[in-house]
N, C-alpha and C positions, 0 to 999 in steps of 0.2 A: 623638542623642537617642532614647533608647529608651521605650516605652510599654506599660500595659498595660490594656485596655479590659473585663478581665473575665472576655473569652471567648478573644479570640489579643494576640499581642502586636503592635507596630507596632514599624518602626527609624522614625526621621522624617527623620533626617540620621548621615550617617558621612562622613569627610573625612579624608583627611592630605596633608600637605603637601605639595604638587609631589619638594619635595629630600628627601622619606621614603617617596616610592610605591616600589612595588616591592620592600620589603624583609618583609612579610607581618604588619604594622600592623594593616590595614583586617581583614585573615583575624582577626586576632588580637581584635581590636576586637568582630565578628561574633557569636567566638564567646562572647564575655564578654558581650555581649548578649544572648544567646541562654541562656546559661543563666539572668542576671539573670531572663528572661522563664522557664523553666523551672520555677525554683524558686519564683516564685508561680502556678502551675499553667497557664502559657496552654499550648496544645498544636500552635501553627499560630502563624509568623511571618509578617507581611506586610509590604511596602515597595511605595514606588511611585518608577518613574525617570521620565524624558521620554524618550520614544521616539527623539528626536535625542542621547542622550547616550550615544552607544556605549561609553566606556571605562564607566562604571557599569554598563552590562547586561554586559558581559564579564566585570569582574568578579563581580558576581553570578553569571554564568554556573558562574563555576571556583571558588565557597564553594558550590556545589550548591542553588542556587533555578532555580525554575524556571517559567515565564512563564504567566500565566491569562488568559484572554478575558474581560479586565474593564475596562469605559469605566468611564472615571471623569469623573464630572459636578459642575460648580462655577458659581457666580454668587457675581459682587463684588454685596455689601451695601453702599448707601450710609453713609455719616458727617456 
């Protein structure tokens, strides 16, 4: 799920299937994203992983992002 906030773009989620990793999908995925966000002017992608989720930051690592000193702060709202 891709976004665009006006000013940069967001991925919110990228996934393929266990029996289709490694074939250059997610790359491929990435980059059809990234233009989507292009072509309505955002100039800066951003995504967020879980720090426990290594095979996501590797691969981000090797599509060329690269990691910011940014906490990220949340609170569950009731219902």
């Amino acid at each position: 799920m891709v976004g665009n906030d006006g000013h940069r773009g967001w991925v919110y989620y990228l996934a393929v299937a266990k029996a289709h990793e490694r074939r250059g999908i997610g790359s491929e995925l990435m980059r059809a994203a990234e233009e989507w966000l292009r072509i309505r002017g955002a100039v800066k992608v951003q995504l967020m992983v879980r720090s426990a989720n290594e095979p996501a930051l590797d691969f981000y690592d090797r599509v060329g992002y690269e990691h910011n000193d940014v906490k990220v702060l949340s609170r569950w709202l009731e219902v």
